[in-house]
C-alpha positions, 0 to 999 in steps of 0.5 A, a space after each residue: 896387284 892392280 893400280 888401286 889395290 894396297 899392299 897392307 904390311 906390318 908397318 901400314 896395317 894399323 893406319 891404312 885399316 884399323 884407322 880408316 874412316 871408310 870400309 876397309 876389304 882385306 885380302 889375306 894371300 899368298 904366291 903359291 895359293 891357287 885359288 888366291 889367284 883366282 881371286 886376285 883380279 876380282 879384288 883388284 877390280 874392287 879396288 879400282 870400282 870402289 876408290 874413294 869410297 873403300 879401301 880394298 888391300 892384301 896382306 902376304 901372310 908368307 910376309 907378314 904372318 903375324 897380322 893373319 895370325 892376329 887375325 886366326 887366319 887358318 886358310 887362305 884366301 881369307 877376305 876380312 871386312 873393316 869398318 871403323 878398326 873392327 871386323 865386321 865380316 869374314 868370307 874365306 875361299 874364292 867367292 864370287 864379285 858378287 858376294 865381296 860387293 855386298 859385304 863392302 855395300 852394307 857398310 858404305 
């Protein structure tokens, strides 16, 4: 996980997304997921672009299957765009950096 990238948990889930005053981009993943490891470094390199003006993050669902479950997280990579606590976008599978940008740009 990149240096900006957050690690959304049970425990931080409600303040660092539902909470946020900015954009929030959350990556639903897991360890054996191949295509969430392609995409893994396009959202960290979001995290990074995008410090101070969204919140970009992940959520293990191996660890933490009741948020994606609260969610209906059905297939991963799942990517879920926040604005002020709720949903605004879903994207699932391994999209491309431009797509993820625009989802996080209508929102800023």
């Amino acid at each position: 996980m990149g240096e900006f990238t957050k690690e959304f948990t049970s425990d931080n889930f409600d303040i660092e997304v539902i909470q946020s005053t900015l954009p929030v981009l959350v990556d639903f993943w897991a360890e054996w997921c191949g295509p969430c490891k392609q995409i893994g470094p396009t959202v960290d390199e979001l995290a990074t672009e995008y410090q101070g003006k969204a919140v970009i993050g992940k959520v293990n669902v191996d660890h933490h299957p009741t948020i994606a479950s609260q969610y209906g997280i059905r297939s991963i990579p799942s990517l879920l765009v926040f604005s002020m606590g709720k949903v605004q976008q879903q994207i699932v599978g391994a999209v491309g950096k431009g797509e993820l940008t625009d989802a996080i740009d209508k929102l800023i």
